[in-house]
N, C-alpha and C positions, 0 to 999 in steps of 0.2 A: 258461717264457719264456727268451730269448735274455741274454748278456749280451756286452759290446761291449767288446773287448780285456782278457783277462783280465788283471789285477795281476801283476804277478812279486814279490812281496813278500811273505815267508812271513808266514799270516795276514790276509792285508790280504783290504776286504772286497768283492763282487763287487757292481758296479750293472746290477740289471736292466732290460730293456725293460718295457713294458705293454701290454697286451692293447690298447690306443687310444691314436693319438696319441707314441708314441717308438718308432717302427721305423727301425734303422739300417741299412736296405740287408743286406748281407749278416750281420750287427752282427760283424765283424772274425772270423769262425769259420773263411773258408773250406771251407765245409761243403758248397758243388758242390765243391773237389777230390777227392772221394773216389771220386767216378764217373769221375774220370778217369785212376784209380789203373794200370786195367788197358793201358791204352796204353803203360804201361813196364816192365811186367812183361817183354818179350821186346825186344831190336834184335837184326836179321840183315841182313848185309852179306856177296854173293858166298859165301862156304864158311864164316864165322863166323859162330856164336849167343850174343849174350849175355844172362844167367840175371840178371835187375837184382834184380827183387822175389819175395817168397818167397809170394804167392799160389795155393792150389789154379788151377788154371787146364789150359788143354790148348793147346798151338800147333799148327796146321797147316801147314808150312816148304812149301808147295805146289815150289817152285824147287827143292827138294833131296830131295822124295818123302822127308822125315821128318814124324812126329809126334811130339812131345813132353807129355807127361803130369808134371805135377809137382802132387806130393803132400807137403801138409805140416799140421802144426795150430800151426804158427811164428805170434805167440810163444807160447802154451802147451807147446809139446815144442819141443827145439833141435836137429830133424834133418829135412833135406829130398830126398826121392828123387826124381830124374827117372826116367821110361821112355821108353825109344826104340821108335818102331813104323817100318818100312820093307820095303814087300814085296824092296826091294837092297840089300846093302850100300851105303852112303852115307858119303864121307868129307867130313868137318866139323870145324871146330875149338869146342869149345861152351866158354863161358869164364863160370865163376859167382862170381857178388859174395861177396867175404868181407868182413863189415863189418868197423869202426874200431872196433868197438866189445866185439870177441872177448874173451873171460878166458882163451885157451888154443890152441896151434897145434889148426885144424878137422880132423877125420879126412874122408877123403874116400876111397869106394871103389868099386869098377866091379866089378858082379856079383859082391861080396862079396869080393871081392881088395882090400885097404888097398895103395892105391896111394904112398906114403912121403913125401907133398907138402907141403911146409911152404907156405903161402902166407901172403904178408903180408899183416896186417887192413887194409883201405882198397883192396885191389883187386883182382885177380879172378881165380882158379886157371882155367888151361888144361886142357881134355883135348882134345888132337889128334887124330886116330885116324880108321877107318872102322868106324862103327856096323851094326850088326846089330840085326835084329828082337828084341826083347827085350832087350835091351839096359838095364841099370839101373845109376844112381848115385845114390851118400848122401853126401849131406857132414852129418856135423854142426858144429855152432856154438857151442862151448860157452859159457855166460852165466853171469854171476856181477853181485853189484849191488857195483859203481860211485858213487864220486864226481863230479861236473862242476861245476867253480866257474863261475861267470858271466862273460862278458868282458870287461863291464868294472865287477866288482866281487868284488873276491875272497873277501870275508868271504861271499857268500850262494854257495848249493851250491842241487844238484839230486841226487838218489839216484834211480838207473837201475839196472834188472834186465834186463840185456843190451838189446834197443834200449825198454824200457817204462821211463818217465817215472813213478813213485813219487809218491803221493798220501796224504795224512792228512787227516781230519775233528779238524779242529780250532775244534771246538766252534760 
């Protein structure tokens, strides 16, 4: 069964729906946003692509004859490869999300060349250039588990393993 706005209170305990008779509509889960995940996975605007979400996925850039293939098992592994397909060279600027949430400046490289990029967590490294068939980039991410105090109470925390939310059975 469903339960309807979980407690943010460590331990506190959770009220569920019934099978008849308490259904809360969607009961506070947001549980259609997940289908709607993939809509933001890619925006392309004129000669820029940007890289939002770390979803397996493939784009079709039909306006720029690229293909884009991005490969990852994020969060379980903290490295994601794009591949460019283009029967032309094709020049784009492709710009990928580095979270707010990094433990370490992301390595990022282009057909195995460590490009030197420091990018700042919260926004989103540049590659300029004209792509070619075959064409590959990896950034990794590196993650490490984090503190998060709540906003407006500081004594309660949260513990995150780079963007994953930390859970205990507590009894």
């Amino acid at each position: 069964m469903m339960t309807y706005f979980v407690p943010m209170n460590s331990g506190h305990f959770k009220t569920y729906c019934l099978r008849e008779g308490s259904c809360w509509c969607c009961t506070g889960t947001g549980i259609e946003n997940t289908s709607r995940y993939n809509e933001a996975i890619y925006f392309h605007k004129a000669n820029a692509l940007w890289v939002n979400l770390f979803i397996p996925s493939t784009l079709d850039w039909r306006e720029r004859g690229l293909t884009v293939r991005l490969d990852t098992g994020f969060p379980t592994t903290n490295s994601v490869k794009l591949t460019f397909q283009c029967p032309q060279p094709t020049n784009a600027a492709v710009r990928i999300r580095i979270p707010y949430w990094i433990a370490a400046t992301p390595t990022v490289t282009l057909n195995g060349t460590p490009q030197g990029l420091s990018p700042t967590p919260g926004s989103y490294v540049e590659l300029n250039r004209t792509w070619s068939n075959g064409d590959v980039v990896e950034v990794t991410l590196p993650m490490n588990v984090r503190v998060d105090h709540s906003t407006d109470d500081s004594t309660q925390v949260s513990l995150f393993y780079g963007p994953i939310l930390l859970a205990a059975d507590l009894g």
